[in-house]
Structure formats: structure tokens, C-alpha cells
N, C-alpha and C positions, 0 to 999 in steps of 0.2 A: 372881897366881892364874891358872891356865890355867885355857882354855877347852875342853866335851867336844868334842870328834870326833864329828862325823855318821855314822852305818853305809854301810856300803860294802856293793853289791855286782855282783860282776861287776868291782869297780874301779871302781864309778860309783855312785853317791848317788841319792836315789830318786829328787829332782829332774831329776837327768839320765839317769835312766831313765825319768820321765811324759813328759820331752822327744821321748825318742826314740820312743817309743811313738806317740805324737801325729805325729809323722813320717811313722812306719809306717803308721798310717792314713791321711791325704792321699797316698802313696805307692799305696795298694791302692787308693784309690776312682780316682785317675787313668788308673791301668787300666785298671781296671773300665769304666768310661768309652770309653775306648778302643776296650776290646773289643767292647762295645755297639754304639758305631760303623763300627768296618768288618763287624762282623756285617751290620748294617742295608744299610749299601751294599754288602755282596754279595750281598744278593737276601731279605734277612729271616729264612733258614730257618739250618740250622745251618750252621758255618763249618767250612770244611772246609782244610788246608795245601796241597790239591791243586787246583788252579787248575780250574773246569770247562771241559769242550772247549766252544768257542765254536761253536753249532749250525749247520752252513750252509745257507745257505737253499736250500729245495728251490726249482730253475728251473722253471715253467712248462713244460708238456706240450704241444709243439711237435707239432702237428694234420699226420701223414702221413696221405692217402688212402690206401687201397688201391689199387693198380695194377687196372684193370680193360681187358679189349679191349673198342678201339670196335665199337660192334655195328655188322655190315655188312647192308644190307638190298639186295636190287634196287630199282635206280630204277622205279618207273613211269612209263613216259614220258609227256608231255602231247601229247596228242593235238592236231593243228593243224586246226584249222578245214580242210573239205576244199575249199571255193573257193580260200582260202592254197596249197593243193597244185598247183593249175592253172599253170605258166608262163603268159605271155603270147604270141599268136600260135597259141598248138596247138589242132588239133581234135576235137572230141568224138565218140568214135563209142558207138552203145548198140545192144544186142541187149533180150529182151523182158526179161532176168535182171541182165547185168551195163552199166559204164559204164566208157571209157576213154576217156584223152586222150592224144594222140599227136604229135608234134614233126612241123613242115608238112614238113620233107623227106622225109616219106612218104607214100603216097598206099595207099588199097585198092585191091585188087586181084582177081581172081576165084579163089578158094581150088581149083578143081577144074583150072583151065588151070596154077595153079601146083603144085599137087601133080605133075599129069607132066613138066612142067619139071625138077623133083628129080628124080624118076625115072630119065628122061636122063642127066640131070646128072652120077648116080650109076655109072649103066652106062657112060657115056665114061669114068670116072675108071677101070673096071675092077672097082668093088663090086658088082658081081652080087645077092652076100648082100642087103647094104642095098636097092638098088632092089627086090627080092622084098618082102624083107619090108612097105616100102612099097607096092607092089599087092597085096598080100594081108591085111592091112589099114590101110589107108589111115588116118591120124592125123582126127580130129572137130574141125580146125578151125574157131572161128566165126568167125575175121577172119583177115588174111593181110595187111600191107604190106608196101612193097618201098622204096625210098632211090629217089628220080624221080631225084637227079642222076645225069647220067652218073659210070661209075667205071672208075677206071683199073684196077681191078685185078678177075679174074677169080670174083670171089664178091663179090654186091650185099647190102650192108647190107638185112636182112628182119626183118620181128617178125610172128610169129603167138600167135594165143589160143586154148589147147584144155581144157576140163573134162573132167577123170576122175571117177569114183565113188570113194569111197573105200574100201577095201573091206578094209583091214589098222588096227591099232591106231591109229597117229600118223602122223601128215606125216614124222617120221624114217625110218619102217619104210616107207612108201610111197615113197620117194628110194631109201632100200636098194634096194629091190625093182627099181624101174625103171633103177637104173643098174646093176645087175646082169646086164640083160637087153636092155642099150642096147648100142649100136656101139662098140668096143674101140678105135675109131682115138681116140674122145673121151676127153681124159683126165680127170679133176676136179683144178682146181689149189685151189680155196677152198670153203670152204662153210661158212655161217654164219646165222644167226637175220637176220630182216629184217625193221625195220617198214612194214607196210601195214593202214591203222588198226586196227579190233579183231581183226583175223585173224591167227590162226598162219602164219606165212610165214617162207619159208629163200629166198635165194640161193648158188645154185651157178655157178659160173665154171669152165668148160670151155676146153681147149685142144687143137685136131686137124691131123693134118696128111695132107691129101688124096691125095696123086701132088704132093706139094710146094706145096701150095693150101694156104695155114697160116690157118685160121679162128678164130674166138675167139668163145663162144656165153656169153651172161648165161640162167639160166633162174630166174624167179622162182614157184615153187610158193605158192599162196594158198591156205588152207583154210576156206573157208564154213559147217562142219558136215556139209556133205554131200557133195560133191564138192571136190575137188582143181582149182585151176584155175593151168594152165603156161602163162608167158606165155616163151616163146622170143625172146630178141633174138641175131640173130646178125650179123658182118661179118669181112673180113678181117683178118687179125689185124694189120697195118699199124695199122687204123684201128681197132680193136675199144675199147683205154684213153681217145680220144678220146670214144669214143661211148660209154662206161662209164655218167656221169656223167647223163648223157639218161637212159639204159635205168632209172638207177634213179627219177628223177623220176614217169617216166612208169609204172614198176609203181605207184608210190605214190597213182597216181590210179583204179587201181581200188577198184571199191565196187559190191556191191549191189546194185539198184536196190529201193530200198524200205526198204531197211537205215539 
């Protein structure tokens, strides 16, 4: 007696289609699976085929100053104690107004016997002009030194002291003015701002040349507020850069008296 035949289909029995089936399903959940997982380890959100750009790290904002200029200010200068200004050895001379001190190789001397001594002086050399102008009016010296040592050469190291009024804007305009009107053998080789303590002051450096008598003159103008005070240092010009270095010590000790 035969046996029936099972249905087919597909060419496969239903058995071995719940096989497969069953298959099919552990086949899709492993997937599924899968997908779940590199989903999660690419960041949780949806998954994309396209790789994302890797973000780069922004660097730190590297702190540039602005260039600025240094600010430039005038120094104030400090003021020295005026006993500090004194050399050691020199002598003090005072009028009722001002005070000076003066390097001992000079002595005072009497301002009216040496005014015509210049005079002379002038008129041998052949300046007419100058010597006039000097007796007609004669300069308001209050003190007059002269260098005691003998000298070899034919103009003796001298320092005089004279106040002006002031009677024009500034200590600059008042230089204009007077070297304007001064003796043309004098040349100016420098002229510059000078400290002598709270006062406005210029030194000027002069160079002349007599009938071949070559002199070298420091003139330090001081201003008080009120008058203009010129202190003259002059000598041959041999010796004039030697004795530079004095001239200016010794402006730097006028003062005031009361000031």
C-alpha cells in the first residue's frame, strides 16, 4: 500500500518552510541588533552613512596688546640741596639781594678802576665803537673778579655780575634782544636751557676774535621774576674749556637771598 505525499510548496514542505521562516527571524532580530548598536555608539541620534566632520578644537585666544607709545614726559629735575652746590675752598660773596660763590683764584676787585681798564683795553685794540659805547653807558656791575694768578696770555680770566630789568616777554626774547645789539666780533657758538635752582636760566657760549686776542666768554642769564641777572665769565680762549667746567659750578650757586 503506498504512502500519501506531503504538499509541496515552493518545492519544500511546510516543515521546511516554518524552518526557514524561524531562520528568517533570528536573521532580522540580529540586525536589528546591530543596528541599535552602532546607532548608540555614534552619538545616539540618527545614523547617518556619512561619517561626521571631526570638530576641531577651537585654540585659545592668544592675548595681543595693542601697541601703544611710551608716553614721554620732561624729567623734573631734583633739586640739590644748595650747601651740596658749594665746592670746597671757594668764597662767598653777598650783595643786600643776591649770593655767590666763587673759585679762590679769583679775587674782587674795584668794578669802576676796572670798567676803564676795558675801556683802554678796547681802544688799543682799535674798537672805538665798543669803548664808546662802554662810556656812554657804562654796564651796572655789582661785583667784578679777575684770575690773581699771573697769566701768560694777554686777556686775564674775569667774572662780573649785572641785573637787568626785564622788560620783554621771556628770558629768550631778552637774549634775542641783547645779542642783537651786542658787539659783532662775539659770535654765539651754543645756547641752551641751564639749571640754577628754581629759576629760568640759559647759557650762552660765545667765541671772539680781538686783533687776534681769541677769547671765549660763558654768559649765564638767571631770571628772578623781575630782573634778568648776567653773570659774565670770560678768559682766553687757550684756557676758556678748562675753566668751562668752574664757570658753570659757580652760576649754579647763585640764589636769592631770602628765596
Amino acid at each position: 500500500m503506498s504512502r500519501k505525499r506531503a504538499k509541496r510548496y515552493f518545492g519544500m514542505t511546510v516543515v521546511q518552510l516554518l524552518v526557514l521562516g524561524c531562520l528568517a527571524f533570528v536573521v532580522c532580530g540580529t540586525l536589528a541588533g546591530g543596528f541599535v548598536f552602532v546607532s548608540r555608539s555614534t552619538g545616539g541620534g540618527g545614523f547617518s552613512i556619512f561619517p561626521s566632520a571631526v570638530p576641531s578644537s577651537t585654540p585659545e585666544p592668544t592675548f595681543t596688546p595693542y601697541l601703544t607709545e611710551t608716553p614721554v614726559s620732561t624729567p623734573v629735575p631734583t633739586l640739590i640741596p644748595y650747601k651740596e652746590l658749594i665746592p670746597s675752598g671757594w668764597n662767598q660773596y653777598t650783595t643786600a639781594t643776591i649770593e655767590l660763590w666763587v673759585p679762590p683764584q679769583f679775587q674782587l676787585v674795584d668794578v669802576e678802576q676796572e670798567q676803564q681798564a676795558r675801556i683802554e683795553f678796547y681802544k688799543d685794540l682799535g674798537y672805538e665803537d665798543v669803548a664808546r659805547s662802554l662810556e656812554e653807558n657804562p654796564p651796572t656791575y655789582v661785583f667784578w673778579f679777575k684770575e690773581t694768578e699771573s697769566s701768560t696770555t694777554l686777556y686775564t680770566a674775569n667774572i662780573t655780575v649785572e641785573p637787568s630789568l626785564m622788560t620783554v616777554g621771556n628770558l629768550d626774547e631778552f637774549l634775542d634782544r641783547e645779542y642783537e645789539s651786542g658787539p659783532q666780533e662775539f659770535i654765539i657758538v651754543n645756547r641752551q636751557e641751564f639749571q640754577v635752582g628754581n629759576y629760568g636760566a640759559r647759557r650762552v657760549l660765545l667765541e671772539a676774535n680781538l686783533s687776534n686776542i681769541y677769547i671765549g666768554v660763558a654768559q649765564y642769564a638767571i631770571f628772578d621774576g623781575v630782573n634778568v641777572w648776567v653773570i659774565s665769565c670770560g678768559s682766553h680762549f687757550n684756557n676758556f674749556y678748562a675753566w668751562l667746567p668752574e664757570f658753570d659750578k659757580m652760576a649754579r650757586t647763585f640764589r636769592m637771598i631770602g628765596q
